[in-house]
C-alpha positions in Angstrom: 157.3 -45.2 181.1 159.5 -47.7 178.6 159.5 -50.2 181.0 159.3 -51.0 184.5 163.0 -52.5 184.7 165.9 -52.2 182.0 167.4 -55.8 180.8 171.3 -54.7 181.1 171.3 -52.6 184.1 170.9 -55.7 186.3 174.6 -56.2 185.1 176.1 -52.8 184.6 177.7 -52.2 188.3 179.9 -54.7 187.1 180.0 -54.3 183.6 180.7 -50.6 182.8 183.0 -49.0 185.5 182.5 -51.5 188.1 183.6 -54.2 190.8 184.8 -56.3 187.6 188.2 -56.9 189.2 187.5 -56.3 192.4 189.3 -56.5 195.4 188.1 -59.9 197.1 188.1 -61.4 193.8 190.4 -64.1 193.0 191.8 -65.2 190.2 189.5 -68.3 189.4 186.5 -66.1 189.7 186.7 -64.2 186.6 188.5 -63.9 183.1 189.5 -60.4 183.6 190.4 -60.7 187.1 194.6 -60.5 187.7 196.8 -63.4 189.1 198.2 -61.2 191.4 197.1 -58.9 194.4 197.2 -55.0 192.9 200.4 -53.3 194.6 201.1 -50.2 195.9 200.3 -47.5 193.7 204.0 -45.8 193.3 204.3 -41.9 194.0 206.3 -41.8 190.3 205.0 -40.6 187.7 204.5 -42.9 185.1 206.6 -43.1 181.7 206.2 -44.5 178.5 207.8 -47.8 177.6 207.9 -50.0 174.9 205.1 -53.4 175.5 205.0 -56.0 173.4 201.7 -56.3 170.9 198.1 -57.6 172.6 196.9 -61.2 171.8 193.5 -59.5 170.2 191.8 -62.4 170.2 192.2 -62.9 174.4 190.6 -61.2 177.5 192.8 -57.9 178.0 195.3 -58.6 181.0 195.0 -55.3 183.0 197.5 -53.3 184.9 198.2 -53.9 188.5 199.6 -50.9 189.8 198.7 -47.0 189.3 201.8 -46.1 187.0 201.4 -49.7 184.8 197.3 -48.6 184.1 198.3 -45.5 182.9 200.5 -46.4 180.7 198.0 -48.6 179.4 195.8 -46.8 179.2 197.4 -44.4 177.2 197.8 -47.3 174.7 194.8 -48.5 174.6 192.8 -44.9 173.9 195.2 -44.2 171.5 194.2 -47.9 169.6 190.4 -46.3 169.9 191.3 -43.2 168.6 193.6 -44.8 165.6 191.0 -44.8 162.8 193.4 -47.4 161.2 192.5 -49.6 164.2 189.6 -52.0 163.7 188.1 -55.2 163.6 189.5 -57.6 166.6 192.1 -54.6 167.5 189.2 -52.2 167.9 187.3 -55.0 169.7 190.1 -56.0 171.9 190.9 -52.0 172.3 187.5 -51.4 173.8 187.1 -54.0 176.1 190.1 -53.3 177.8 188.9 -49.9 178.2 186.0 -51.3 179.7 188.4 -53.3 182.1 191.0 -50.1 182.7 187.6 -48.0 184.0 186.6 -51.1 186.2 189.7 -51.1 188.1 189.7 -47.5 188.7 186.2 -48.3 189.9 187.9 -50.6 192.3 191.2 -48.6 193.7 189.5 -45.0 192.9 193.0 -43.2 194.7 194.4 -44.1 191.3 192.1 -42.1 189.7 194.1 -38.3 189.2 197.7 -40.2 188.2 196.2 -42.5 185.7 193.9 -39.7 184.6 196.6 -37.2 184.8 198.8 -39.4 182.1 195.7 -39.3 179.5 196.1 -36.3 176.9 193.4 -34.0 177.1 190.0 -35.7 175.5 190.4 -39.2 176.3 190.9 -37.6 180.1 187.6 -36.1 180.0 186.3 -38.9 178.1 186.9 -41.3 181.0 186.6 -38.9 183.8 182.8 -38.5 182.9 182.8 -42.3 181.2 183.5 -43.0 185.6 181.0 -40.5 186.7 178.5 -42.1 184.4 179.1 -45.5 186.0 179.0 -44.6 189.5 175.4 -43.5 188.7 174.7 -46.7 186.9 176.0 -48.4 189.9 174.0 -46.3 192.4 171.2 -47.8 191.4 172.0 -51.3 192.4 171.7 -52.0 196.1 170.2 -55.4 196.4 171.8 -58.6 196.7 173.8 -60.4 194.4 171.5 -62.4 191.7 171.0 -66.1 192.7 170.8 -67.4 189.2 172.3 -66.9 185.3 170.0 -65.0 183.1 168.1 -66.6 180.2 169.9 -64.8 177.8 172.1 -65.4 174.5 174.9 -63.0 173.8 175.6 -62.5 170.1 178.1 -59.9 167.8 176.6 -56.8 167.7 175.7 -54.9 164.2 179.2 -53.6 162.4 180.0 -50.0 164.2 179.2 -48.2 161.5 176.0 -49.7 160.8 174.7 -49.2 164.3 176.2 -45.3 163.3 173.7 -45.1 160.1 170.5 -46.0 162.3 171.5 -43.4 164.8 172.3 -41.0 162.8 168.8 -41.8 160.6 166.7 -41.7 163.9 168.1 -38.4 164.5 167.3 -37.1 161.3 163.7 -38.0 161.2 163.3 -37.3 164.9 165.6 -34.7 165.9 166.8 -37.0 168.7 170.8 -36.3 169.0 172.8 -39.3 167.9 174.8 -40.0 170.7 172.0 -40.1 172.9 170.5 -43.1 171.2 173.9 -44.9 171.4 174.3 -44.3 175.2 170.9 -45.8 175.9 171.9 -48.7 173.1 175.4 -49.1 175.3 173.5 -49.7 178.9 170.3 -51.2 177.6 172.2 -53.9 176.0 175.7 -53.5 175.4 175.2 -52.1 171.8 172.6 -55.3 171.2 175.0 -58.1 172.9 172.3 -59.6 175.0 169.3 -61.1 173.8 166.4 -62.5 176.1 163.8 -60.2 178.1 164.0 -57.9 181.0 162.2 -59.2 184.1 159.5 -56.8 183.2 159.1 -58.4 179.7 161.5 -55.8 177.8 162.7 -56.6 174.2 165.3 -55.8 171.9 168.4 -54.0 171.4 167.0 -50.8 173.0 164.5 -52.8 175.8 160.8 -51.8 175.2 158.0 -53.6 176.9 155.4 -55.1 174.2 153.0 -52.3 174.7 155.1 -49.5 174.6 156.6 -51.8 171.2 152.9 -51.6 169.8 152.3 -47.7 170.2 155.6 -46.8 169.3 157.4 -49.6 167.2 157.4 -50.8 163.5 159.2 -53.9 162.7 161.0 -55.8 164.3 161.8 -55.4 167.9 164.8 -57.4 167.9 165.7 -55.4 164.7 168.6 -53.3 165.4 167.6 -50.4 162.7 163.6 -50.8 164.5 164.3 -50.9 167.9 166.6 -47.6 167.4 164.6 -45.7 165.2 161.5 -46.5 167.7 163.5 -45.1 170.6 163.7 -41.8 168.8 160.4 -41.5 167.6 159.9 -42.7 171.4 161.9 -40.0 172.5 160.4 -37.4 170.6 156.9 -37.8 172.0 158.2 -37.6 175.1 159.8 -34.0 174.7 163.3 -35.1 172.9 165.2 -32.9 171.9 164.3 -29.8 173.4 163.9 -31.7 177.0 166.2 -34.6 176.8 166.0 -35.3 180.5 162.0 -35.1 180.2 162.8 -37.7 177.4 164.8 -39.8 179.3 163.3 -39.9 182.7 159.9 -40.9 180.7 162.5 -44.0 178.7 163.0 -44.8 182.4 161.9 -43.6 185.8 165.0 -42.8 187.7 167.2 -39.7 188.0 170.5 -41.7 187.6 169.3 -43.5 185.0 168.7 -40.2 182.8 172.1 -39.1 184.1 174.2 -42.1 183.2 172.5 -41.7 179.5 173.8 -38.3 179.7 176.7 -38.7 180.9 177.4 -41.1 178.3 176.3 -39.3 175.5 177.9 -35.9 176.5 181.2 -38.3 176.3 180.6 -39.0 172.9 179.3 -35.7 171.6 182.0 -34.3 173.0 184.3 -36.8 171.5 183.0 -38.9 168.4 185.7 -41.4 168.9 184.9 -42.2 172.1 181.7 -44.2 170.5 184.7 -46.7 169.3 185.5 -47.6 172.9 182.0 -48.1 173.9 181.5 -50.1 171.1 183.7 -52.8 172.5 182.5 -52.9 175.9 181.2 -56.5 176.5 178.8 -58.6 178.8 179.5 -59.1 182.3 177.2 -60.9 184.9 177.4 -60.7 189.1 178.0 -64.2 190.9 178.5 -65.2 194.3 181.7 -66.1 193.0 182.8 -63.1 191.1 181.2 -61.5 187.8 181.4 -63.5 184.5 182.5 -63.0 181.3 179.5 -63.5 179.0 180.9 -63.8 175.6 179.2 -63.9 171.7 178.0 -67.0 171.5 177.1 -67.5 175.4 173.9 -68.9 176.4 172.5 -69.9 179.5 174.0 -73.6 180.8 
């Protein structure tokens, strides 16, 4: 087994199709959270109209009603899937993906109109990117954590570098691509979050020091050697011809090696999606809401 605990999942029911918005939340709890109380969800169907640009450099404000969300929604995947669209627009595009698939999470009989106004691959693409979640979420049953992680929250690697070191663990292990990036996406939000697991995991892709010493070379906190240890990882433990042999070895949980999946299908499926994920950011679980964790955030 990797490791006994993964470092992100402690934060993903919140942070990747979860109670981000929720519906107790108020407005002083969280930066994503809305200033208003979610209406109504109207019975028609939503149409396009013209918005006024995003402020990429702030939070995403998200939609508080069923027809609103899906018309942002239809905006925003149509940013991710703009290759002219990069930098803070790609950035700001994602995350408010991120935020769109939270509230769903949150008032789920929105799901088939919002869904409904998608065209057909970013509709599957965030139909499974929700199933994927709910498994990730499944997983967390305890109580809310009493205390901030001891972490620092930095810029991931450039998209398309983090692309080159999956694509070169695949070649030399066979592992598929987009399987490395899901694991990348939940581990650690594609290398946001810095500081070990409570089982003593490291690095963008969480391996536990022994584990690092039979399988690693490098760096651990080295984005190109943590990935390409993951895939020679992998491959000893049956990747690719059993990737959920792989995966449930990487870690010891059913909905673990699903969410992975479910992930990775998304992307294989879809290569743009990967441009959405990319942007997904840190969010932590407080008594008083979940946090925002920001580059540059560190533990006060």
């Amino acid at each position: 087994m990797l490791r006994v605990a993964s470092l992100a999942l402690a934060v993903l029911f919140v942070a990747c199709s979860s109670e981000s918005v929720g519906r107790t939340e108020t407005a002083a709890t969280s930066a994503s959270s809305p200033t208003t109380q979610p209406t109504t969800a109207p019975s028609v169907a939503p149409t396009a109209t013209p918005a006024p640009a995003p402020k990429w450099d702030e939070v995403p404000v998200i939609a508080n009603d069923a027809a609103a969300l899906a018309r942002q929604f239809v905006t925003v995947e149509g940013y991710i899937r703009d290759p002219a669209v990069i930098g803070a627009q790609l950035a700001w595009a994602g995350h408010a993906e991120q935020l769109c698939i939270s509230r769903l999470a949150d008032y789920p009989e929105w799901t088939d109109q919002v869904l409904a106004a998608l065209p057909p691959a970013p509709r599957a693409a965030i139909a499974a990117s929700i199933e994927a979640g709910k498994q990730l979420r499944s997983l967390h049953s305890g109580p809310i954590p009493k205390n901030l992680p001891d972490w620092h929250i930095v810029q991931p690697a450039p998209i398309e570098e983090l692309l080159t070191y999956y694509h070169e663990a695949e070649a030399k292990f066979g592992v598929p691509w987009y399987f490395l990036a899901s694991i990348n996406l939940i581990e650690t939000r594609m290398g946001r979050i810095r500081g070990d697991s409570s089982a003593g995991a490291q690095g963008p892709m969480q391996f536990i020091p022994s584990t690092w010493a039979a399988y690693g070379e490098g760096d651990v906190n080295s984005y190109r050697d943590s990935i390409l240890a993951a895939g020679r990882y992998l491959k000893a433990a049956g990747a690719p011809g059993d990737m959920a042999k792989a995966l449930y070895a990487y870690n010891h949980d059913a909905r673990y090696v699903s969410a992975v999946t479910g992930y990775g299908e998304v992307m294989h499926a879809d290569p743009a999606a990967y441009r959405g994920y990319y942007g997904w950011q840190v969010y932590y679980p407080t008594a008083d809401g979940p946090i925002l964790m920001p580059p540059g955030w560190t533990k006060p």
